[in-house]
N, CA, C and O atoms as a printed pandas DataFrame, in Angstrom:
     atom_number atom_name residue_name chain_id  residue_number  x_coord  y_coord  z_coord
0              1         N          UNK        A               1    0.807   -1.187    0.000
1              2        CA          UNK        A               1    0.000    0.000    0.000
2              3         C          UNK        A               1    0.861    1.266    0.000
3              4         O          UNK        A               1    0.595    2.232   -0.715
4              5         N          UNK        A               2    1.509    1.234    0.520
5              6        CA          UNK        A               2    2.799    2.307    0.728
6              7         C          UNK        A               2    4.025    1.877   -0.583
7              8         O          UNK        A               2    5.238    1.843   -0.378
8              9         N          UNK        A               3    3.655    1.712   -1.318
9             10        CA          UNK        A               3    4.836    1.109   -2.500
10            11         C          UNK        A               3    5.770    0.252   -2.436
11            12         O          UNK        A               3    6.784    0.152   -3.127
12            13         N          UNK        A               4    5.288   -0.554   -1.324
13            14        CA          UNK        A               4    6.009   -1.891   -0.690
14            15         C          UNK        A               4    5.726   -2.848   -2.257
15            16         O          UNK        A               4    4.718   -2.665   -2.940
16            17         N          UNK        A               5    6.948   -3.976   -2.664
17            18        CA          UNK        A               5    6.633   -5.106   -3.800
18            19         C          UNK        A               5    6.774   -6.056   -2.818
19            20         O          UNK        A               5    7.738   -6.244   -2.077
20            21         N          UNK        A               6    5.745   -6.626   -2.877
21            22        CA          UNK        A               6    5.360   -8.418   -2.019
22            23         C          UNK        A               6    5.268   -8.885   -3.265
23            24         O          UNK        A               6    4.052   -9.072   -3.221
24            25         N          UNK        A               7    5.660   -9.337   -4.693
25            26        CA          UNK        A               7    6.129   -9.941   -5.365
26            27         C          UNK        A               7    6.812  -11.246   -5.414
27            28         O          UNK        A               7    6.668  -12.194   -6.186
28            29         N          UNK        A               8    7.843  -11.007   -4.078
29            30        CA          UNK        A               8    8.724  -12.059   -3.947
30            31         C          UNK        A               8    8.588  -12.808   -2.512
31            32         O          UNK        A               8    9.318  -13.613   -1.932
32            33         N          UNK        A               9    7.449  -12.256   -2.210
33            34        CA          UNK        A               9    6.877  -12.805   -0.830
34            35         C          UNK        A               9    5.812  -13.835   -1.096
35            36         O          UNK        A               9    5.222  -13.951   -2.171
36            37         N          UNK        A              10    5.619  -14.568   -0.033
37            38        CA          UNK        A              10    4.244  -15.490    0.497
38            39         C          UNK        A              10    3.366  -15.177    1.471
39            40         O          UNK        A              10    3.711  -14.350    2.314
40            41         N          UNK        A              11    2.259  -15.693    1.523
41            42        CA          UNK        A              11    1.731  -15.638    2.710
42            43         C          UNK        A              11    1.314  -17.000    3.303
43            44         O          UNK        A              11    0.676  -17.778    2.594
44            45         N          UNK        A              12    1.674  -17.356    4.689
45            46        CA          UNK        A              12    1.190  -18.146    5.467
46            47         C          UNK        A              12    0.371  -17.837    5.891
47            48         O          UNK        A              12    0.217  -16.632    6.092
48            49         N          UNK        A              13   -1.219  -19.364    6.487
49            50        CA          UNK        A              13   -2.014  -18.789    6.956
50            51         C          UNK        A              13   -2.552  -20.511    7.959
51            52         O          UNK        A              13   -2.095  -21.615    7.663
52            53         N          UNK        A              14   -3.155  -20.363    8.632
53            54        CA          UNK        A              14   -3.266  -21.647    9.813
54            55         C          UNK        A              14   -5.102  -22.402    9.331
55            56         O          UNK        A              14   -5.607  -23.502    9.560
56            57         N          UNK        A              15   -5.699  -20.960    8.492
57            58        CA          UNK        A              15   -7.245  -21.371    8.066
58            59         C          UNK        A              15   -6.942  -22.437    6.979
59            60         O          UNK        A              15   -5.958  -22.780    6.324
60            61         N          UNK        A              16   -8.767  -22.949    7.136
61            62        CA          UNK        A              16   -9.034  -22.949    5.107
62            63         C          UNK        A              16   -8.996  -21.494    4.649
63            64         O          UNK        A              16   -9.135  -20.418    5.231
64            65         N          UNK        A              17   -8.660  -22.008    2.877
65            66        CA          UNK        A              17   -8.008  -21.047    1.803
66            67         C          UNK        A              17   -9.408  -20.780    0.978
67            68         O          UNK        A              17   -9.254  -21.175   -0.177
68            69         N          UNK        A              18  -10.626  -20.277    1.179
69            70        CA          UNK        A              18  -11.807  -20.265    0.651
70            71         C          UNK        A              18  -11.665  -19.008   -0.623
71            72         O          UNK        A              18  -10.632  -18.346   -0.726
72            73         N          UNK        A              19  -12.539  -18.863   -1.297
73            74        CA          UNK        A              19  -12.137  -17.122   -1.961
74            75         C          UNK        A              19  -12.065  -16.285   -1.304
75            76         O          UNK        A              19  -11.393  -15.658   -2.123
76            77         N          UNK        A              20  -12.150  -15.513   -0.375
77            78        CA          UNK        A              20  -12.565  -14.812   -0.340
78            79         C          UNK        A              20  -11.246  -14.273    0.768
79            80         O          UNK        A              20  -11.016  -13.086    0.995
80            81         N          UNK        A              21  -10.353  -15.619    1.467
81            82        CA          UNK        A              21   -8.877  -15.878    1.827
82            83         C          UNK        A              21   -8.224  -15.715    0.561
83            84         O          UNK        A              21   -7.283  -15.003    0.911
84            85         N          UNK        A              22   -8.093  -15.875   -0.568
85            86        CA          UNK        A              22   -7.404  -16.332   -0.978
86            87         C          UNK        A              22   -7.043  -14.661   -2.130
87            88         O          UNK        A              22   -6.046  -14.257   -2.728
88            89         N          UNK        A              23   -8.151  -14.252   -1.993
89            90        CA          UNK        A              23   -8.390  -12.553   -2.687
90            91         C          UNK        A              23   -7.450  -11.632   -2.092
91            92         O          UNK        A              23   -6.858  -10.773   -2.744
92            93         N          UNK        A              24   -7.264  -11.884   -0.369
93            94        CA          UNK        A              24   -6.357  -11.207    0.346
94            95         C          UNK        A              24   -4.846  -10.834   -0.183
95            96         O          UNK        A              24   -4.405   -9.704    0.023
96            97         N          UNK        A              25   -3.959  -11.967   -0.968
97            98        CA          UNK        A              25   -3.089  -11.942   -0.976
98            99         C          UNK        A              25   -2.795  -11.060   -3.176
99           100         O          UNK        A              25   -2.081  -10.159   -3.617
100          101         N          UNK        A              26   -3.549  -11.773   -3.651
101          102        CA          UNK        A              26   -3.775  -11.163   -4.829
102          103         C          UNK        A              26   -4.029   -9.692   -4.525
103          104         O          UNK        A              26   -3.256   -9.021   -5.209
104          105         N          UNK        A              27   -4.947   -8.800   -3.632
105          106        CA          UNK        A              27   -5.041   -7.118   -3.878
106          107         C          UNK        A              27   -3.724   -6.510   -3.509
107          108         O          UNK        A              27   -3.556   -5.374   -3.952
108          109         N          UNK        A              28   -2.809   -6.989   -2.835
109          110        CA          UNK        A              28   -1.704   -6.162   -2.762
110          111         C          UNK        A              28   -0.532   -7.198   -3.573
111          112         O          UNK        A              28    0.559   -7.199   -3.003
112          113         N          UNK        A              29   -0.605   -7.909   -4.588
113          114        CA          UNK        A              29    0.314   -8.554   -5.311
114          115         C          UNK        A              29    1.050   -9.873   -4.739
115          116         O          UNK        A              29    2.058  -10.188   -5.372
116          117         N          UNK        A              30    0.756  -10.580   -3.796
117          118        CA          UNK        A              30    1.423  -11.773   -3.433
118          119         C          UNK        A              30    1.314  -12.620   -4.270
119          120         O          UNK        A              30    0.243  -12.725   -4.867
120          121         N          UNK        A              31    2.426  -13.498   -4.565
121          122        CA          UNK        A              31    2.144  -14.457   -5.725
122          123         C          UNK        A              31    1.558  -15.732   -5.279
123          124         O          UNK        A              31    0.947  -16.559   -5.957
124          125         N          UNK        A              32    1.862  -15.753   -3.954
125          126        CA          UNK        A              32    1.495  -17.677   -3.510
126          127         C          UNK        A              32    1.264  -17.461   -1.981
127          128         O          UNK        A              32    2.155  -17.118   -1.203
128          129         N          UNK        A              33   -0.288  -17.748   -1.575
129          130        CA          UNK        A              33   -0.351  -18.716   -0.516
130          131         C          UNK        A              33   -1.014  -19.913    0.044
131          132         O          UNK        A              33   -2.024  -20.536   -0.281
132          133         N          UNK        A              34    0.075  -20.077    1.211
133          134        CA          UNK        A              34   -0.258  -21.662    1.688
134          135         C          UNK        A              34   -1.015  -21.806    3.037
135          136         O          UNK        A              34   -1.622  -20.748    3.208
136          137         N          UNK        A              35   -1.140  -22.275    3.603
137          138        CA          UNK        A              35   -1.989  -22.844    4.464
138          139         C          UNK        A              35   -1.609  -24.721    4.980
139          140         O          UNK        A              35   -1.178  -25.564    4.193
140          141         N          UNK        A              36   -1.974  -25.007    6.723
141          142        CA          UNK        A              36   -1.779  -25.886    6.596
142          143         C          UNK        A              36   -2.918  -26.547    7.096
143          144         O          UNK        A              36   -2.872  -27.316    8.056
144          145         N          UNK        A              37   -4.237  -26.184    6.283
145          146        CA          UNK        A              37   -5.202  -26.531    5.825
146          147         C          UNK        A              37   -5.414  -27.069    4.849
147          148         O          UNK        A              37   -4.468  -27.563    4.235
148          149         N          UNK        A              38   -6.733  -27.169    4.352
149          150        CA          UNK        A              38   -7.408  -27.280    2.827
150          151         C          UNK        A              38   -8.036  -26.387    2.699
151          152         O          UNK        A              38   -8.835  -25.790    3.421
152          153         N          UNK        A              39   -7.343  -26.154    0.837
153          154        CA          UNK        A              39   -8.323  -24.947   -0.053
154          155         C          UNK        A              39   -9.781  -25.873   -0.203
155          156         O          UNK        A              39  -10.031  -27.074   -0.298
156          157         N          UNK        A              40  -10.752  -24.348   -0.159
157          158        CA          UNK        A              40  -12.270  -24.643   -0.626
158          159         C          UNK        A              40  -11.738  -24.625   -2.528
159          160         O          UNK        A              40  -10.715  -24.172   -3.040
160          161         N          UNK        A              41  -13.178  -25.461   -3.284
161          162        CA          UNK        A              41  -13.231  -25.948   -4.828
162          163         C          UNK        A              41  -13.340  -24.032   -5.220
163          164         O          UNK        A              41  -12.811  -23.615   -6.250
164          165         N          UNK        A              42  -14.038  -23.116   -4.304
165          166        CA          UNK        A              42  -13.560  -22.088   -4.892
166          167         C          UNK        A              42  -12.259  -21.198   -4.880
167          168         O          UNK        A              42  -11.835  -20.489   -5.792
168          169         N          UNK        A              43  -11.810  -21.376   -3.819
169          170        CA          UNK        A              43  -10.522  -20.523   -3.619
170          171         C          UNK        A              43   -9.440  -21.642   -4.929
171          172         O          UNK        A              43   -8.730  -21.277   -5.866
172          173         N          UNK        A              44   -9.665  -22.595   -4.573
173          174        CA          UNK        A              44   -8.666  -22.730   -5.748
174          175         C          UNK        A              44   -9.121  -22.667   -7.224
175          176         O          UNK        A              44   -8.277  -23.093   -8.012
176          177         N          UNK        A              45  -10.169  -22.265   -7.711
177          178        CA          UNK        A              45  -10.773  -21.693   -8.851
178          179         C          UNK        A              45  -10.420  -20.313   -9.003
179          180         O          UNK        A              45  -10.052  -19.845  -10.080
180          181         N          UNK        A              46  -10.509  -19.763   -8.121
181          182        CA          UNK        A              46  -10.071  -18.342   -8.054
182          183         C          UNK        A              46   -8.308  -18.081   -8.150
183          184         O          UNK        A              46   -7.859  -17.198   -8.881
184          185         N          UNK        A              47   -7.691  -18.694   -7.576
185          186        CA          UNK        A              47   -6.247  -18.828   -7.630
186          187         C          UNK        A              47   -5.563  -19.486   -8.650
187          188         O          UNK        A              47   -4.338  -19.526   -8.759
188          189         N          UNK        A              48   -6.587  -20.134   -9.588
189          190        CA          UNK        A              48   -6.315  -20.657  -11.032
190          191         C          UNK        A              48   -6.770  -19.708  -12.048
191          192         O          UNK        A              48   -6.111  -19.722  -13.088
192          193         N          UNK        A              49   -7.843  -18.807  -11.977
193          194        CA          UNK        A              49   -8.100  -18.321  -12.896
194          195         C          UNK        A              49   -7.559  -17.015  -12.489
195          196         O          UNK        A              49   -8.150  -16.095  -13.054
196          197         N          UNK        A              50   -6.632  -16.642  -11.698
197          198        CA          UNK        A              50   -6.352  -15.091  -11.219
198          199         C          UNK        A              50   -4.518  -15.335  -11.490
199          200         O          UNK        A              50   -3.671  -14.541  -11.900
200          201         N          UNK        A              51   -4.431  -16.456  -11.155
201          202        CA          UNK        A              51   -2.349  -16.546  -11.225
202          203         C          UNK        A              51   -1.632  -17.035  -10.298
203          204         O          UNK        A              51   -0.450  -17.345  -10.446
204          205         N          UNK        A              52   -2.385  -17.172   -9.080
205          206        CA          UNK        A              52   -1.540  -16.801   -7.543
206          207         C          UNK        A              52   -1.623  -18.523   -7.066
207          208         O          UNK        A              52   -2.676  -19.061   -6.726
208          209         N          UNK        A              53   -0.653  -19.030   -7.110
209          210        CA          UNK        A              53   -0.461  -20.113   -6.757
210          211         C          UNK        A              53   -1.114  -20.553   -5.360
211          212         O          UNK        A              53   -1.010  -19.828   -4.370
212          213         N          UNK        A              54   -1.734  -21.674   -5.333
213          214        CA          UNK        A              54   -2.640  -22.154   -3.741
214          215         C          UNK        A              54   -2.258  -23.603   -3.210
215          216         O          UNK        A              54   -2.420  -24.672   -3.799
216          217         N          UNK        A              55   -1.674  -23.363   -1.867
217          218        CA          UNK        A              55   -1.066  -24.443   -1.084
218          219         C          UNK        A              55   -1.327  -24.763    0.244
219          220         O          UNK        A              55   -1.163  -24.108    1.273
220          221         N          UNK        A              56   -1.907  -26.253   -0.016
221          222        CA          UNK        A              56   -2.876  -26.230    1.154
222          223         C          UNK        A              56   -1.805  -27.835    2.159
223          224         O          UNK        A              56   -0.785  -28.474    1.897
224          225         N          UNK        A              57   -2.514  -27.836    2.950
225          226        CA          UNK        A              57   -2.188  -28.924    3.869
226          227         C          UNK        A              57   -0.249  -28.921    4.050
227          228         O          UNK        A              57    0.396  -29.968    4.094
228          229         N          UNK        A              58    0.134  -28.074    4.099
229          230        CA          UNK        A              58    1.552  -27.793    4.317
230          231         C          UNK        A              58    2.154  -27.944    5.755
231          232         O          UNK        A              58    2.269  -27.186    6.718
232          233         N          UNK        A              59    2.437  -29.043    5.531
233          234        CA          UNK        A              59    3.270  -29.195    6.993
234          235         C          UNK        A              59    4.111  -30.746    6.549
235          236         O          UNK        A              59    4.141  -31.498    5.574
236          237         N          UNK        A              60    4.748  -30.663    7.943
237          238        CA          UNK        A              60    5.576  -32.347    7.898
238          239         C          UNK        A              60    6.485  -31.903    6.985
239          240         O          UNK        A              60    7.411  -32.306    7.688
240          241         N          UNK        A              61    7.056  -31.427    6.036
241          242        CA          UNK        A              61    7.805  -31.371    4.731
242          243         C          UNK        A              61    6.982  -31.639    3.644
243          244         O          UNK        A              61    7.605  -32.073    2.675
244          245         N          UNK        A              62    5.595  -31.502    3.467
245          246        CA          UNK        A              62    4.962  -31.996    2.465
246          247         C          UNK        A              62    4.212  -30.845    2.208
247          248         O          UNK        A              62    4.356  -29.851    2.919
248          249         N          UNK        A              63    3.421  -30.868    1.263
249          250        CA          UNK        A              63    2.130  -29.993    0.691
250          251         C          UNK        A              63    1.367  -30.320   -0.488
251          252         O          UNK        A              63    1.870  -30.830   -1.489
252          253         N          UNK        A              64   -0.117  -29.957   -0.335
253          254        CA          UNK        A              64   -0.401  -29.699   -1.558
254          255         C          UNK        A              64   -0.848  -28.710   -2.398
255          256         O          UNK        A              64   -1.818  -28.047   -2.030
256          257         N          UNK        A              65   -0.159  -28.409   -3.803
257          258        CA          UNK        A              65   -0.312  -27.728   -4.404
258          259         C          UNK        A              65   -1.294  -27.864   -5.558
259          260         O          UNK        A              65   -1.326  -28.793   -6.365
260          261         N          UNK        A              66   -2.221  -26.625   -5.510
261          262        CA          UNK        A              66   -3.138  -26.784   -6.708
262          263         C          UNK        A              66   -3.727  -26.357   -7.254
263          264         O          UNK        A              66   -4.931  -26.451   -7.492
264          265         N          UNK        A              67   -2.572  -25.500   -7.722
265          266        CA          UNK        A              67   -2.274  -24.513   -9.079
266          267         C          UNK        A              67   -1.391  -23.752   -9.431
267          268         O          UNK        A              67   -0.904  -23.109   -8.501
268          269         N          UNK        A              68   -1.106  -23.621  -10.114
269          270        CA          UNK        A              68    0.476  -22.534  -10.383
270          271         C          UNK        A              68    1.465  -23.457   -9.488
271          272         O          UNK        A              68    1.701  -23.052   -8.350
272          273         N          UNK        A              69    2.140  -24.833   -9.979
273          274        CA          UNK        A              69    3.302  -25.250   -9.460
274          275         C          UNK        A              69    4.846  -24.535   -9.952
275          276         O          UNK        A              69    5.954  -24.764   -9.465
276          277         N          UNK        A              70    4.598  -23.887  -10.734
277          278        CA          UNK        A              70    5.977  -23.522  -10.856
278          279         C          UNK        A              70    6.593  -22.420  -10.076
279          280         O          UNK        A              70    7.746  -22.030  -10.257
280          281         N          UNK        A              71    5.956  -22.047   -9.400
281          282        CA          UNK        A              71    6.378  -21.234   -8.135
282          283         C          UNK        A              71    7.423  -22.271   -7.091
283          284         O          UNK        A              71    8.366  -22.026   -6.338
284          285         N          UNK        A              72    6.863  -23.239   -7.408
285          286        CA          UNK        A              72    7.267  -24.340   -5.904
286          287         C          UNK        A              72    8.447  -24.900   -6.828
287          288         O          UNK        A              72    8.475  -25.467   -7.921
288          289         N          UNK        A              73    9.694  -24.365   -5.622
289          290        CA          UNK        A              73   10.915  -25.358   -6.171
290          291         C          UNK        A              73   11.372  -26.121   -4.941
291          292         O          UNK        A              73   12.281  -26.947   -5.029
């Protein structure tokens, strides 16, 4: 908001990733967040048809991703 680039940032979050979570990180430009939850069938519709990669159930060393994997190296 202040001309900060979160570009190269993420956001963590402890909820489900529903739309309306998942809108949060897209209005100020975040490219990807995760959660070590599960995305709702809309938040990850929305995070497929908008760009912003969605990652759910993240923990242990694992996750799932589901959409925009090429963020994830």
């Amino acid at each position: 908001m202040k001309g900060i680039d979160f570009s190269g940032t993420w956001l963590a979050v402890s909820g489900r990733l529903p739309s309306d979570m998942v809108l949060k990180p897209l209005l100020v430009g975040i490219p990807l967040i995760a959660s070590v939850s599960a995305a709702t069938s809309e938040g990850i519709e929305l995070g497929e048809r908008s760009g912003l990669t969605v990652v759910g159930f993240a923990r242990g060393g694992r996750l799932n991703c589901y959409c925009h994997p090429e963020r994830i190296t």
